[in-house]
N, C-alpha and C positions, 0 to 999 in steps of 0.2 A: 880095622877089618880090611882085610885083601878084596878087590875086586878082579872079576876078572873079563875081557873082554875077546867076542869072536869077533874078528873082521874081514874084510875082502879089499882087499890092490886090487889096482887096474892100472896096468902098463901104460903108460901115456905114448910109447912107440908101437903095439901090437894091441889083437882084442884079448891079448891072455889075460885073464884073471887068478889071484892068489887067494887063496883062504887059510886062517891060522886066529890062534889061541894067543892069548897073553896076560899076563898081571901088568904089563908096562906095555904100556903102546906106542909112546913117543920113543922108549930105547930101540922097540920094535923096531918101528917104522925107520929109525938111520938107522938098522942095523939091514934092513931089506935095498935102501938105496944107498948108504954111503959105508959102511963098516966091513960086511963081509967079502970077504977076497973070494969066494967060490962059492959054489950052488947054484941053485938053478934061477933064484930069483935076480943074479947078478945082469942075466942073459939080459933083461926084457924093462931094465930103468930108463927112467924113473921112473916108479911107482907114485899113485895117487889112492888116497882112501877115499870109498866110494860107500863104505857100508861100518857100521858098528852096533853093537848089540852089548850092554853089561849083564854080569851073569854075578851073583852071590859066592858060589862054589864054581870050582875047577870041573867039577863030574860035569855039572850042569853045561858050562863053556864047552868041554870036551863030546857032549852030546850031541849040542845044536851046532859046532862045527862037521861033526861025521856024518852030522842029516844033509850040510849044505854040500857038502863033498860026495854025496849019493845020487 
């Protein structure tokens, strides 16, 4: 069974903070500091995890990340 996880970055150069969904969090996570060539999270690395939370369903992940993003 798939789990799935919300979490939160924290910029180790700036106070920004990231929030996002995943069934993989470790591809995540190098894909937030080492993998993607553009977006917005490229701006503000390294990222560090400061928060995780597991969820059963995707609905359920995709809820309690749109509450933390309110």
């Amino acid at each position: 069974m798939e789990e799935y996880v919300v979490y939160i970055l924290a910029s180790s150069k700036t106070e920004k903070l990231y929030k996002g969904h995943t069934s993989n969090l470790i591809e995540r996570f190098k894909s937030h500091n080492a993998l993607s060539e553009k977006g917005w999270t490229i701006r503000y690395r390294p990222w560090r995890v400061v928060f995780v939370r597991f969820f059963k369903t995707k609905k359920e992940a995709m809820c309690f990340e749109k509450y933390l993003k309110t």
